[in-house]
C-alpha positions as CSV (number, residue, x, y, z in Angstrom):
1,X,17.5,-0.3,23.5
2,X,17.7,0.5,19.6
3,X,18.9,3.9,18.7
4,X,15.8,6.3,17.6
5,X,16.7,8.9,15.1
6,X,14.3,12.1,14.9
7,X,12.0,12.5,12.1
8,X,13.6,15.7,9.6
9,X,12.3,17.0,6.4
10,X,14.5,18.8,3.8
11,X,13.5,20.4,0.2
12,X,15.5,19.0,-2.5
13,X,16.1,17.8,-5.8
14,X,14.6,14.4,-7.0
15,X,15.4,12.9,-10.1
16,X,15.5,16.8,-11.4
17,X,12.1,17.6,-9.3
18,X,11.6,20.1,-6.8
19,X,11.1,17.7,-4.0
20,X,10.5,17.0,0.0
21,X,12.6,14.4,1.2
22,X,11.1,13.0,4.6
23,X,13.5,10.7,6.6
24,X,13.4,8.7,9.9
25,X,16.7,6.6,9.6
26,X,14.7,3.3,8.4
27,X,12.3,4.6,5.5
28,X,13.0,7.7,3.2
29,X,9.6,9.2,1.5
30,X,10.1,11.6,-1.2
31,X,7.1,13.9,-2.6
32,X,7.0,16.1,-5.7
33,X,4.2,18.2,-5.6
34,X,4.6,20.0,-9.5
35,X,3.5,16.6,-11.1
36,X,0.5,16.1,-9.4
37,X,1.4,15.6,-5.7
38,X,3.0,12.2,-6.3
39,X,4.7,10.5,-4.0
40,X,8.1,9.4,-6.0
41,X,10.3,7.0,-4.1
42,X,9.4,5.1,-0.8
43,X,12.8,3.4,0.5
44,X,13.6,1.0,3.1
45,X,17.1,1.3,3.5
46,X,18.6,1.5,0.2
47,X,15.9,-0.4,-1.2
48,X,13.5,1.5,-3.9
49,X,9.6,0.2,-3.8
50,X,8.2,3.3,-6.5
51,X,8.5,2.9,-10.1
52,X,9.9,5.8,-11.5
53,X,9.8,6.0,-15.5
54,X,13.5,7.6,-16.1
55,X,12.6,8.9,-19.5
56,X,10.3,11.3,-18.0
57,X,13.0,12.1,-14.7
58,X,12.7,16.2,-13.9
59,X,10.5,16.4,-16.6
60,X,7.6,18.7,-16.3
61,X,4.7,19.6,-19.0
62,X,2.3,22.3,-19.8
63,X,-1.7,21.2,-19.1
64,X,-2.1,21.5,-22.9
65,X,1.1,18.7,-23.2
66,X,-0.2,16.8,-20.1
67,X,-3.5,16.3,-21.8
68,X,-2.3,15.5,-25.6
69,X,-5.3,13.7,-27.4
70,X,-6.5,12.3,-24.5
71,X,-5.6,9.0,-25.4
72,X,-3.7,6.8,-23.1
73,X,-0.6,7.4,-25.0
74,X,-0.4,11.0,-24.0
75,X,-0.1,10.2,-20.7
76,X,3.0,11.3,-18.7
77,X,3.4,8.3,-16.1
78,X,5.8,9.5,-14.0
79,X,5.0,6.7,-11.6
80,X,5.0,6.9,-7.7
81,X,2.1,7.3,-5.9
82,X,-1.0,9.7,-6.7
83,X,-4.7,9.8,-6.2
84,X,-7.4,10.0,-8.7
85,X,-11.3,10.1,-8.9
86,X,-13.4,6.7,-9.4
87,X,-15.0,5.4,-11.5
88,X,-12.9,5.9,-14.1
89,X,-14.8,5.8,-17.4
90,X,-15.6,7.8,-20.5
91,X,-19.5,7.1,-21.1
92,X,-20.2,9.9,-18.9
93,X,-19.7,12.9,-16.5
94,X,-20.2,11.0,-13.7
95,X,-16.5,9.0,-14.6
96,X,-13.3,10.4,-14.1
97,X,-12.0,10.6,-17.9
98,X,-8.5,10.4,-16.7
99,X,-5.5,9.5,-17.4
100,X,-4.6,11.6,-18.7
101,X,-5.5,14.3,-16.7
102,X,-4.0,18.0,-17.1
103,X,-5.4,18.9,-13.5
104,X,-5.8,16.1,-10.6
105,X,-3.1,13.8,-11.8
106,X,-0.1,16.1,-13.6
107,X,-1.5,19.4,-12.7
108,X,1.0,21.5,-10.3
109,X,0.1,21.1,-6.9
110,X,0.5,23.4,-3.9
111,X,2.7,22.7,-1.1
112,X,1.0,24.5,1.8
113,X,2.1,22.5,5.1
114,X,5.2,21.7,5.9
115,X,6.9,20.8,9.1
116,X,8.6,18.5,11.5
117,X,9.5,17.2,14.9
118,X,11.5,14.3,16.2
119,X,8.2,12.6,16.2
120,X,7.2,12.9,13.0
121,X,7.5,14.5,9.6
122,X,4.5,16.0,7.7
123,X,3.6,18.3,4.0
124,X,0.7,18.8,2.5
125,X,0.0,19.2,-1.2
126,X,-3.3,20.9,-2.7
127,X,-4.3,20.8,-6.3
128,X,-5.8,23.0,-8.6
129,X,-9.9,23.1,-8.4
130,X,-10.7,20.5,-11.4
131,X,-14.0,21.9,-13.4
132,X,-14.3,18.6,-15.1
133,X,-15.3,16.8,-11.6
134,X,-15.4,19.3,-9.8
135,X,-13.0,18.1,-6.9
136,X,-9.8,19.6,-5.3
137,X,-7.4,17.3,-3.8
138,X,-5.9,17.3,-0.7
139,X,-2.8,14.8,0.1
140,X,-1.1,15.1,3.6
141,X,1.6,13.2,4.0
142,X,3.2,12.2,7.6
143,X,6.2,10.0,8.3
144,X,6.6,8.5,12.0
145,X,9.5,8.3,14.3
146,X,10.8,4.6,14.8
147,X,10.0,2.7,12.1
148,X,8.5,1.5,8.6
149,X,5.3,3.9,9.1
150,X,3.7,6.5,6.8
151,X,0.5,8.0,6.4
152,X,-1.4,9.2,3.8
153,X,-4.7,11.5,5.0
154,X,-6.4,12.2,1.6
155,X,-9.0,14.7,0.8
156,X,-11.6,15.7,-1.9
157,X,-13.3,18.9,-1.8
158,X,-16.5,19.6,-3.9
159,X,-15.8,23.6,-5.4
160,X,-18.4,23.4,-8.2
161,X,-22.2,24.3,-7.9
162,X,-23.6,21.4,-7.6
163,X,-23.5,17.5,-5.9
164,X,-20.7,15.2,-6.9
165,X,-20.5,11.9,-6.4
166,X,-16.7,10.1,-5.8
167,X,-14.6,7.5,-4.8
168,X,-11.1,8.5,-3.1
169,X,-8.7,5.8,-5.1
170,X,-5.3,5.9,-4.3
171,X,-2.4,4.6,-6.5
172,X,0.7,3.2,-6.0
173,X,3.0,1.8,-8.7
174,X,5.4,-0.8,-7.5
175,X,9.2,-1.5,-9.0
176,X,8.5,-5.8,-10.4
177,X,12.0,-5.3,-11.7
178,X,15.6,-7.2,-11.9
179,X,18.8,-6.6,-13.8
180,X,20.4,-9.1,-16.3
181,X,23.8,-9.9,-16.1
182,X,24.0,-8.1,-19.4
183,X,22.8,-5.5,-17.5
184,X,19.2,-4.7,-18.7
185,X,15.8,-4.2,-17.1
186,X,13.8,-7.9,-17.1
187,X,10.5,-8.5,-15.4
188,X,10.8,-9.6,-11.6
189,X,8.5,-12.9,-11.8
190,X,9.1,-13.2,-7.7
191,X,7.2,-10.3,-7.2
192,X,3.6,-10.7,-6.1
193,X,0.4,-8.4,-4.5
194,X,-2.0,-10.4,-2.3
195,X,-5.4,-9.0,-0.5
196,X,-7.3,-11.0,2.1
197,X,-9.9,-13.2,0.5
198,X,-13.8,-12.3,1.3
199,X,-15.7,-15.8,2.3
200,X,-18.7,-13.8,1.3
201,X,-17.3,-12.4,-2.1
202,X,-19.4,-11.3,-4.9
203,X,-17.4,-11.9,-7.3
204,X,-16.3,-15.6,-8.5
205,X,-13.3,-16.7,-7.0
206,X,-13.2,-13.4,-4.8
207,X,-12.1,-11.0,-7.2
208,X,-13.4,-9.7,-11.1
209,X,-11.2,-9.3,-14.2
210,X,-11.4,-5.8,-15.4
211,X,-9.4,-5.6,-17.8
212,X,-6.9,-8.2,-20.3
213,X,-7.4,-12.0,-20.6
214,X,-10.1,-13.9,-18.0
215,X,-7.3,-16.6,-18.1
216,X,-4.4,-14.0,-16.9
217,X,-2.1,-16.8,-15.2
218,X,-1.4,-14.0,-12.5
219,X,-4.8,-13.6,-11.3
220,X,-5.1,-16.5,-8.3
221,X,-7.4,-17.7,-5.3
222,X,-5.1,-19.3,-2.2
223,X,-8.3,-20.5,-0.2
224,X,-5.9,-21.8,2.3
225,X,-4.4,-18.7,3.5
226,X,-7.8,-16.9,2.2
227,X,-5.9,-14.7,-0.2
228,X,-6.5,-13.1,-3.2
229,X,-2.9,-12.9,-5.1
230,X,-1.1,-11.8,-8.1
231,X,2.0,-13.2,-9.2
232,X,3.9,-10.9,-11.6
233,X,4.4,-12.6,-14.8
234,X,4.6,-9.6,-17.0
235,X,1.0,-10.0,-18.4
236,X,-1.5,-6.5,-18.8
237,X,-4.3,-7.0,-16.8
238,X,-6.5,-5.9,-13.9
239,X,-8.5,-7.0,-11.3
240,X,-10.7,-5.5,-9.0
241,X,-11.7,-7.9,-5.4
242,X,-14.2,-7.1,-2.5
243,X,-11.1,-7.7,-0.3
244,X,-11.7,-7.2,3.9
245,X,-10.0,-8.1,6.7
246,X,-11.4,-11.1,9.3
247,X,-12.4,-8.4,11.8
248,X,-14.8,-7.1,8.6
249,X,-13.6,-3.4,9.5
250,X,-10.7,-3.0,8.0
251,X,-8.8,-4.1,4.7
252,X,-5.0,-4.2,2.8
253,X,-3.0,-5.1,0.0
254,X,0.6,-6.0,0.2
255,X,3.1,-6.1,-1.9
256,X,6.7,-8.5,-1.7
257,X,9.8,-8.7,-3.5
258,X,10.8,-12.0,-2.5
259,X,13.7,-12.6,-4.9
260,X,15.1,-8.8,-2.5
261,X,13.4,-9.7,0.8
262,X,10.9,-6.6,0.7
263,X,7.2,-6.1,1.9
264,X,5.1,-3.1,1.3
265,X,1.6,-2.7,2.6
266,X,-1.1,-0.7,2.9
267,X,-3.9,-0.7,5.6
268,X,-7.4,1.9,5.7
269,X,-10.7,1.1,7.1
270,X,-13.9,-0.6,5.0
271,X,-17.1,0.0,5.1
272,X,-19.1,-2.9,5.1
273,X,-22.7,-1.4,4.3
274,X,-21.3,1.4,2.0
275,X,-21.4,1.7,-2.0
276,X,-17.9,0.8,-3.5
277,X,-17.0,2.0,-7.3
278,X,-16.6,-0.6,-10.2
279,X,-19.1,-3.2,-8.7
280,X,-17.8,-2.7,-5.0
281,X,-13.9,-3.1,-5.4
282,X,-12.5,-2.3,-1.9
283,X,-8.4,-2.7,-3.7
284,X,-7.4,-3.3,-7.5
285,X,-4.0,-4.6,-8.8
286,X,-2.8,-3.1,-12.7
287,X,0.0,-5.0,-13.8
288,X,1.9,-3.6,-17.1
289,X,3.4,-7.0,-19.3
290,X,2.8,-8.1,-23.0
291,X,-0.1,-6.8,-24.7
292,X,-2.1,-3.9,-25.7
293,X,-4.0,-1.2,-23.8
294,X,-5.7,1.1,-26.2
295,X,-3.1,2.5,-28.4
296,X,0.0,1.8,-26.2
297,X,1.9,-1.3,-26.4
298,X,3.9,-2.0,-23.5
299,X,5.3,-5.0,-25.0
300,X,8.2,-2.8,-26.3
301,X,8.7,-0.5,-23.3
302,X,10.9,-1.5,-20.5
303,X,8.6,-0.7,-17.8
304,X,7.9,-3.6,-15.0
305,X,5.1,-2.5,-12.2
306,X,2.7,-3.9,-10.3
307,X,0.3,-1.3,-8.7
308,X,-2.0,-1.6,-5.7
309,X,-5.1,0.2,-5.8
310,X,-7.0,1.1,-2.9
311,X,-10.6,2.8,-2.8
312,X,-12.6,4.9,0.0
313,X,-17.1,4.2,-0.6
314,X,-18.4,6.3,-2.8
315,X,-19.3,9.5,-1.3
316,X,-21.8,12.4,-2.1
317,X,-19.8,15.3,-1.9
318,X,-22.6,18.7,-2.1
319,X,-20.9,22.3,-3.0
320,X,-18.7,23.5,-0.4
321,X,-18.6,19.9,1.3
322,X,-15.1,17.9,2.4
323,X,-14.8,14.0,2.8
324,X,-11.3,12.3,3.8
325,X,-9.8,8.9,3.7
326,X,-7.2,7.6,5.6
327,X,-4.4,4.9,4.4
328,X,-1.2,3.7,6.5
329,X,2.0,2.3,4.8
330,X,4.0,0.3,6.3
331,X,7.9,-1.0,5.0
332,X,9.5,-4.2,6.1
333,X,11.1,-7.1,5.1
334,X,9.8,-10.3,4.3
335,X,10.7,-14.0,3.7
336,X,8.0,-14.2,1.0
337,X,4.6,-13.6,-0.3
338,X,2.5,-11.8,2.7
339,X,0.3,-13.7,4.1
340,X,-1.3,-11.4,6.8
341,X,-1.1,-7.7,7.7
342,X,-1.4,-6.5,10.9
343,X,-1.3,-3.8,12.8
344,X,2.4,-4.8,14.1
345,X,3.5,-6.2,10.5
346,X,3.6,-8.7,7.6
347,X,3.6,-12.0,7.9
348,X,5.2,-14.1,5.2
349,X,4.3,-17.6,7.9
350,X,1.7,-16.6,10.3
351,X,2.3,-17.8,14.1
352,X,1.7,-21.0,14.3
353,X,1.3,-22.8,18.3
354,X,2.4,-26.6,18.6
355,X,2.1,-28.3,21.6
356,X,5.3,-30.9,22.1
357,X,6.4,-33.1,25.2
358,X,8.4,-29.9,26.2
359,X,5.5,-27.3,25.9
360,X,4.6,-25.4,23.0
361,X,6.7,-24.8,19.9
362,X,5.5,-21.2,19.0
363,X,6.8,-20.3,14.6
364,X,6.6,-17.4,12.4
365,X,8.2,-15.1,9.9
366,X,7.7,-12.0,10.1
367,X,8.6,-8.6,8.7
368,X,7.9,-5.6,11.4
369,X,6.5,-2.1,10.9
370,X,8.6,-1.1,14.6
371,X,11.9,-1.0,16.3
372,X,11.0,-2.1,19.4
373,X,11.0,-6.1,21.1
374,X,9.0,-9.2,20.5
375,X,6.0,-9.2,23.2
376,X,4.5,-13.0,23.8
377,X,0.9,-13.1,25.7
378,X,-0.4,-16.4,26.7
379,X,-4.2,-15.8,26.5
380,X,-6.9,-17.7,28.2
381,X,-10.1,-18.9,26.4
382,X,-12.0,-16.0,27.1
383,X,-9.1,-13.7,25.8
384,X,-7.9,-12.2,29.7
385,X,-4.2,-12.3,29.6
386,X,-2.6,-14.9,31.6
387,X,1.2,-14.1,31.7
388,X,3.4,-11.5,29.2
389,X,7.1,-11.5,28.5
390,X,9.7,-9.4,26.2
391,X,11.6,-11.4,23.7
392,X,14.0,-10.3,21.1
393,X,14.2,-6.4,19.7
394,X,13.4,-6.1,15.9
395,X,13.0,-3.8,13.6
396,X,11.7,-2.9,9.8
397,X,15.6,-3.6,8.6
398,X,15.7,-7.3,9.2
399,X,13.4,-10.2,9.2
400,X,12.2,-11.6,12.4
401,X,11.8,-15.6,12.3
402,X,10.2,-16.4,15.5
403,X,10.8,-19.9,16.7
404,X,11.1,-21.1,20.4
405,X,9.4,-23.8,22.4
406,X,8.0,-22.5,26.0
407,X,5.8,-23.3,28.7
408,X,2.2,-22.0,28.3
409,X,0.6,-21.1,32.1
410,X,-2.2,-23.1,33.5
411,X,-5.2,-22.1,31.0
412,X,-3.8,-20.9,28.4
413,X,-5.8,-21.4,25.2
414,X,-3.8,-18.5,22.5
415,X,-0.5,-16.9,21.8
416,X,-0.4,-13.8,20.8
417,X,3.0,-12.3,19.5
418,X,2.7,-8.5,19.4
419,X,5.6,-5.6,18.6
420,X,6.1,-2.9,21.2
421,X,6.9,0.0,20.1
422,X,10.0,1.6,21.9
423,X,8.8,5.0,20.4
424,X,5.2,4.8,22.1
425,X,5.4,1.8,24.2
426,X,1.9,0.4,22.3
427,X,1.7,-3.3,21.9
428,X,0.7,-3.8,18.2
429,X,-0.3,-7.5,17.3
430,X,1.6,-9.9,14.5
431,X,-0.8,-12.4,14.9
432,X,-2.6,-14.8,17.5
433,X,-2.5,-19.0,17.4
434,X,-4.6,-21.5,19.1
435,X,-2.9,-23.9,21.3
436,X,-4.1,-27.4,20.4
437,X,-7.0,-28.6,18.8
């Protein structure tokens, strides 16, 4: 058995921030709700995902400061993790005109939950009512007991007079960052963010450029894993991609550090016959590098961030009226880019079944999302469950590389290599292979 530590939640300083520090002994999460509710620092261990823009560290600003000119370069990017309105645009009311944004994304949010158990960990953060969209944001925060797992319930409230029509689109700026031995910031070229491919994409390729060169060298297809990636190679760009998951109910992004061994992703549901903003982007992926973005240069800044993006349908929001979307985090390790998310974990090689003259050699690298053990279920061709066993315990600190030969029972057509959970006992799957042809 692993050692489970409860869930606690303390109130102090972050980087000069009135903060709330949520801990489960694997991941710390760290909120600040006076700059607009962020989320500043996700940790696995001792290792920082969030970007965090030190010049700005316990800084906070008046809404006349927050707002400047209105140009980009008035923005205060604190970095972390925040939610805005979409479609962001200035041609109309119906865009979000942000950043920045004295209000939704630097305005002083409320903290008005906060509590915890051994289970879990939970605050809530409320922003001012924004005239300008009309929208009040609502992000609740919960960490879990026993592993990598966090997750976000976000809410937009309608308090003007009339109808509003929004996208909840959540993001998260990610640390694509190394240290020189002369000991200065470089760009981290073995970061990456990848998306499940959709077979049925409308967009060329499976994903639209939204923004820098059509040619970005960052912006690629993998058709044999059926990703949609982005290798950091500190280029300004964006895309936006169609991205779902095979069961066509569900979606994520990822995000790895492989030169550091860490995998970040994010899971929430899709909605295959709903409206999505900019052209029906279900994720996007920012990446600051050389170049020009209206008047700010980030060519001469020593910022290095990827972001992943992720967007609810556009919903119809009339006076008075709430709508919520849910996203779950999840912290690991990882042996490389991620291939696959699951419920259980990344996978940087998915499971892979070989038959041999000794049985079936059964592979995969894996980072996990629970402490719990390895559960292997030989599965007949009409999916019943022929035989179960417990292998090895694992959990979000350390990589599991999953390599054994066995001996399928009579029948069996799939493996399936699941975590279970030694919090809840609930089998959650890494991923399923076919045995033979």
């Amino acid at each position: 058995m692993i050692e489970i530590p409860p869930c606690s939640l303390e109130q102090a300083d972050f980087c000069g921030w009135n903060a709330l520090t949520l801990r489960n002994g694997w991941i710390t999460l760290v909120a600040a709700p006076d700059i607009g509710g962020r989320i500043m620092a996700l940790n696995l261990g001792d290792y920082p995902y969030l970007f965090v823009d030190p010049d700005l560290a316990g800084k906070c600003f008046s809404p006349e400061e927050n707002q400047g000119d209105g140009s980009l370069a008035a923005w205060k990017n604190y970095g972390g993790s925040k939610t805005w309105p979409s479609p962001q645009g200035w041609d109309n009311d119906d865009q979000w005109h942000g950043p920045p944004d004295p209000v939704l994304d630097s305005g002083r949010y409320q903290l008005t939950e906060m509590h915890s158990s051994a289970e879990s960990a939970t605050i809530q953060m409320v922003s001012p009512p924004d005239p300008r969209s009309g929208m009040q944001i609502t992000r609740r925060v919960s960490l879990h007991q026993g592993g990598g797992r966090a997750t976000l319930d976000l809410s937009f409230s309608n308090t003007s007079d009339r109808a509003r029509r929004w996208s909840i689109w959540n993001v998260t700026q990610l640390r694509a960052e190394k240290t020189s031995p002369g000991g200065e910031l470089a760009p981290e070229t073995a970061c990456s963010v990848s998306a499940p491919l959709n077979p049925h994409s409308k967009f060329p390729g499976g994903y639209r450029v939204m923004f820098g060169a059509a040619d970005n060298p960052q912006w690629k297809t993998d058709a044999e894993n059926g990703l949609v990636t982005a290798d950091y190679a500190w280029e300004i760009g964006k895309i936006g991609s169609d991205a779902i998951a095979a069961n066509q109910q569900s979606g994520w992004i990822a995000f790895s550090n492989a030169a550091q061994g860490y995998g970040f992703a994010e899971r929430f549901p899709v909605f295959k016959y709903e409206t999505y903003p900019d052209d029906g982007s279900t994720v996007e992926c920012w990446t600051v590098g050389k170049g020009k973005v209206a008047n700010l240069d980030y060519e001469h800044s020593n910022i290095y961030l990827m972001e992943t993006e992720v967007l609810s349908p556009l919903y119809t929001f009339e006076p008075g009226q709430t709508r919520s979307f849910k996203i779950e985090w999840g912290a690991c390790r990882t042996g490389g880019r991620v291939l696959d998310v699951q419920p259980g974990g990344c996978a940087s090689q998915k499971l892979a079944a070989q038959p041999t003259t000794r049985g079936v050699q059964l592979s995969g690298l894996f980072g996990v999302f629970d402490a719990g053990r390895l559960q292997l279920d030989w599965l007949g061709a009409n999916g019943q469950t022929l035989a179960s066993s417990l292998l090895d315990p694992v959990d979000p600190s350390r990589l599991a590389q999953f390599d054994q030969t066995l001996q399928p029972p009579d029948g069996a057509a799939f493996a399936r290599l699941s975590v279970l959970a030694q919090v809840d006992q609930t089998a959650r799957l890494l991923g399923v292979a076919k045995i033979g042809k």
